[in-house]
N, C-alpha and C positions, 0 to 999 in steps of 0.2 A: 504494500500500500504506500502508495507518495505520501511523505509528511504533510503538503500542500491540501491530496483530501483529505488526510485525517485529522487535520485541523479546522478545516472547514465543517465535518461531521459535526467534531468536539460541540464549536462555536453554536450551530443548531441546536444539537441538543442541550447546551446550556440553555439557550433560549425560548426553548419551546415545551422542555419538562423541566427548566425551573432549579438543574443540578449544579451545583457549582462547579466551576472547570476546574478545580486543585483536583477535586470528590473524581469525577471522570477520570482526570490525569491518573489518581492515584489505583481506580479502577482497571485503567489499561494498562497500567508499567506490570501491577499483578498478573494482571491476564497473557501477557504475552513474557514474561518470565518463567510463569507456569507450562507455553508450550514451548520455548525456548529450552527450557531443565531439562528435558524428554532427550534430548540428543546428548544428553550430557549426566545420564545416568541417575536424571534426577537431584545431582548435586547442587548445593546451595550456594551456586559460583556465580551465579549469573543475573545479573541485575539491568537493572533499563528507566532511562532518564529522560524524560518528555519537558520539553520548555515552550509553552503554548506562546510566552511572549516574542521567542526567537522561530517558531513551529521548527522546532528542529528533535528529534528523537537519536539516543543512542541506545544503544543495547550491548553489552558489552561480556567478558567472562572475568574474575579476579583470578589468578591461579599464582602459587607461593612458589618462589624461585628456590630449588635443595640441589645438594650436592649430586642424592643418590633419590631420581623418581621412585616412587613406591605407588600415588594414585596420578598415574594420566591424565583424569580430569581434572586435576586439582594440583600437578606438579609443575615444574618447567625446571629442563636443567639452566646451567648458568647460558651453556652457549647457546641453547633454543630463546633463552630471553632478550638476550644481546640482538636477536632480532628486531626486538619493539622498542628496546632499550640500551643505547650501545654501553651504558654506567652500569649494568643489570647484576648484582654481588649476591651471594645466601643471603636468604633473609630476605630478600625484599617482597612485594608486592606486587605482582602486574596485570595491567587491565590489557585487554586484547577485544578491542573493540570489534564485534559482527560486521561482514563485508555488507554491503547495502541487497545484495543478490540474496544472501542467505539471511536474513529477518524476513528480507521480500516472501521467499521461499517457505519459508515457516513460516509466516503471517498468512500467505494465503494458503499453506497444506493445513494446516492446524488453527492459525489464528484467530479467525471469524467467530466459530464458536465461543472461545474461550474471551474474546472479544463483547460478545456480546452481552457472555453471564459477568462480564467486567461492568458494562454499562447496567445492568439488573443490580449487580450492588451497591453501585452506587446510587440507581434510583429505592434502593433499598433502606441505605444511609439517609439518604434524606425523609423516606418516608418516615425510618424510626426519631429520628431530628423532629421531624414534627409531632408524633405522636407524644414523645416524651415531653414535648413541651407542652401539650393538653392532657399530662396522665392529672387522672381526680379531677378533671374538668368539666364543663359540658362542651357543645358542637353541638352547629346544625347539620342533620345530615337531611340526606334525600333519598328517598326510599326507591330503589330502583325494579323492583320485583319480587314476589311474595309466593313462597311454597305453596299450591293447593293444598298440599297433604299435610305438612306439619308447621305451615303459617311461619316458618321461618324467615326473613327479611331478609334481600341483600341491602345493603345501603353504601350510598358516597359518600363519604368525608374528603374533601376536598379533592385528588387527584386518585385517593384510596375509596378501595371496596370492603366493606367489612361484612359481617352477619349477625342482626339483631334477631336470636335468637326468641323464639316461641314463651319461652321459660325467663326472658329479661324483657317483657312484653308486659305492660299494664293491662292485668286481666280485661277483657271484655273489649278491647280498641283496637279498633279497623282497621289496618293499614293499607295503603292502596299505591302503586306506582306512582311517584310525581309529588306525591305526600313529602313536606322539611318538616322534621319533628327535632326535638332537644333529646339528643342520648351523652350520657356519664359516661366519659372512658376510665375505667375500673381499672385496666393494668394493661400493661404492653409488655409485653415479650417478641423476642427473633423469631420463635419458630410455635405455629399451635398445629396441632392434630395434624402433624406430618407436611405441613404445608411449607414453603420456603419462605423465609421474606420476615420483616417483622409484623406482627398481628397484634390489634387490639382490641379487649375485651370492652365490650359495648352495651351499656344497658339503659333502660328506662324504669326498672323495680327499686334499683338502691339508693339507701338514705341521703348517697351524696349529689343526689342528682334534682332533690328539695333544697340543702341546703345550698348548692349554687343558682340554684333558681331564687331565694331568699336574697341573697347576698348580689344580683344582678338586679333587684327589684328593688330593694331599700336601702336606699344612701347611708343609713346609719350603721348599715353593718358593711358596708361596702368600704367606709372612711374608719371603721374601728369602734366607730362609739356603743355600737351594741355588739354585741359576740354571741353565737350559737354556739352553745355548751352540748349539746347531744339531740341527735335524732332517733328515733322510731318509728318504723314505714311499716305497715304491709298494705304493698301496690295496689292502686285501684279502689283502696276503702277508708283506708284512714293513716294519718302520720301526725306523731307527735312532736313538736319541736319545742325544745331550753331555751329559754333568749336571758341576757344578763346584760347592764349596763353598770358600769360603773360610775358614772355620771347622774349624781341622783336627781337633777333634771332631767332625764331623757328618761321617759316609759318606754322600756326595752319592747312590750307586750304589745305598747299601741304604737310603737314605729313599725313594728311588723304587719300590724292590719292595715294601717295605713287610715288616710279619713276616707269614714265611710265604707270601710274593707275594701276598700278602694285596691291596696297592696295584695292583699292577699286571695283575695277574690279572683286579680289576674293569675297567679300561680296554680289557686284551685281549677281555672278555665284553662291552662293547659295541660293540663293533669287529669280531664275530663271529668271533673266534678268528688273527684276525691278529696276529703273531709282532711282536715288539718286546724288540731289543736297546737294553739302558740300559748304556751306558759312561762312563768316566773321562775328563772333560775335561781336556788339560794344555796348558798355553804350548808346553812341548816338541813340536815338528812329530812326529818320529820316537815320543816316546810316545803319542800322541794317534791317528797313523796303525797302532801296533800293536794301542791297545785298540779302534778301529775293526772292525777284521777278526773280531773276536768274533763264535762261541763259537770260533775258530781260534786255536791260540798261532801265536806269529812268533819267529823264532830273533834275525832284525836288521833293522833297517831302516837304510838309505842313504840321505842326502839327494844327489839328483846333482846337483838344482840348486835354488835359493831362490827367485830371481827368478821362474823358471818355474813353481817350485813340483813340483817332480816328484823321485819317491824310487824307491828299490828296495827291495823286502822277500823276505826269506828265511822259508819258511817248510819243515817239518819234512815228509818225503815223502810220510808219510802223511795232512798237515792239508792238502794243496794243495788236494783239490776241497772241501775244510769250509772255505778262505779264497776261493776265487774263488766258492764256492756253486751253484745249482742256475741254468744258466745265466747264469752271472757275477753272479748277482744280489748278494751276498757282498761282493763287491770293488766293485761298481757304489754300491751306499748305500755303502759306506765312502769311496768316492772324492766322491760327493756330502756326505759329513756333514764332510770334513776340508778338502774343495776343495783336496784336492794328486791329484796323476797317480801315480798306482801301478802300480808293474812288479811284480809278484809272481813270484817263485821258486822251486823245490824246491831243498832243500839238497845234494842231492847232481848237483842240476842236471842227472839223468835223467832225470826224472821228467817226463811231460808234461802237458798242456798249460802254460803261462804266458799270464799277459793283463796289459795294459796300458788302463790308465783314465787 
């Protein structure tokens, strides 16, 4: 390949997938080292220097000048180096630069290929470059096509395709071709389920994907003034969120709803109408575990033990099924948003059922 196109390639593909030319450069010096080694036993002699500013390429072999050769690929006696080097003594180093014919040679017997998975990692590098700059983030993606069978999503993020799986799907919501929804990238990794390339995990069920929707909506926690201390989700029906301010002018609670639910109304509406209680963070176990149980009042709460982490609460005969909720769901996020064990009560202690989280 002439320097002249394969510079010309470079310059394109920086420009049109967005790769930087070092990323590429450094993509091809591997790739064509890799088939370059092949002739040479695989030995790690052999290196290659691309300088997009001058488009000039070298490729070259290091081989140790000795007395007495022992590896070929890797020897030269003194008088074979006095070839390249008429000073050439034991000991020294010498590069023996590839004739232009034989890279040509090898570039086009072997190159291409190995050329290309050059250009694949590099647009590789870059895709994990961006991912990892969105890891715990959200993104808009766009929903490109939808499994009949197990509603599995392919979707775009920016130049990337991912798969928002069936099981990271807000129960009960439609997806359809052409659809931009907000998905949480949960983690990124090189390589998932055998596939090449970096991958990342994409969702729309995890707790982090309220909380940056929270924190994109209301300026006070966006600038610091309020802090989300813990979430508790399960997708599609209800999520619990901690708010705390330290600024005791600022209602951490009502910068979240916003006037009028104004704030939190729009979160709910992208969310499809999933329920989201915002409560009062406190240091206090016992106040933290009562404003949990919201819209439920609680008459008391008992620490029975710290270490364990486990309390008792009282609550008023008629809030018991508004505190354990609609198959404990109620008392289930609250036990996840405070991570203490909750024995819930009726106050007149007739009252049935009780549960324990």
């Amino acid at each position: 390949m002439v320097n002249k196109e394969l510079f010309m390639a470079l310059h394109l593909l920086e420009k049109e997938k967005g790769i930087p030319m070092d990323v590429l450069c450094e993509g091809i010096q591997k790739a064509l080292v890799t088939a370059v080694k092949r002739d040479y036993n695989n030995k790690d002699i052999v290196f290659c220097e691309l300088n997009p500013e001058e488009e000039t390429m070298r490729v070259f072999v290091r081989k140790n000048v000795v007395s007495e050769v022992v590896s070929p690929e890797e020897d030269l006696t003194v008088e074979q180096a006095q070839k390249y080097k008429s000073t050439a003594m034991v000991g020294d180093i010498i590069e023996i630069e590839l004739e232009t014919k034989e890279v040509s040679r090898i570039a086009a017997d072997k190159g291409k290929h190995v050329i290309r998975q050059g250009i694949r990692e590099a647009e590789h590098s870059k895709l994990r470059e961006e991912f990892q700059s969105r890891n715990q983030e959200i993104v808009t993606a766009k929903v490109s096509r939808v499994d009949p069978e197990t509603k599995d999503a392919i979707v775009e993020i920016g130049k990337a395709q991912e798969t928002l799986f069936r099981s990271e799907q807000i129960p009960n919501e439609t997806l359809v071709p052409g659809m931009l929804i907000k998905v949480f990238i949960a983690s990124v990794s090189d390589e998932k389920e055998g596939k090449r390339g970096p991958r990342a995990t994409i969702s729309r069920t995890h707790p982090g994907l309220v909380k940056r929707l929270f924190e994109s909506e209301v300026p006070e926690i966006f600038d610091g003034t309020v802090e989300i201390k813990s979430v508790s989700r399960e997708a599609g029906s209800r999520t619990k969120v901690a708010v705390y301010s330290a600024d005791e002018n600022v209602d951490a609670v009502g910068a979240c709803i916003g006037p009028r639910g104004a704030r939190v109304g729009k979160i709910v509406d992208m969310l499809y109408g999933e329920k989201i209680d915002i409560v009062k963070y406190s240091d206090d176990p016992a106040e933290f575990v009562a404003a949990s149980l919201a819209p439920a009042d609680v008459v008391s709460v008992t620490i029975l033990d710290e270490n364990e982490k486990s309390c008792r609460v009282i609550v008023p005969d008629l809030q018991l099924s508004l505190a354990i909720g609609n198959k404990g769901q109620n008392a289930r996020l609250a036990a996840k948003l405070t991570k203490w064990k909750i024995d819930i009560k009726s106050e007149s202690g007739k009252v049935e059922p009780t549960i324990t989280l």
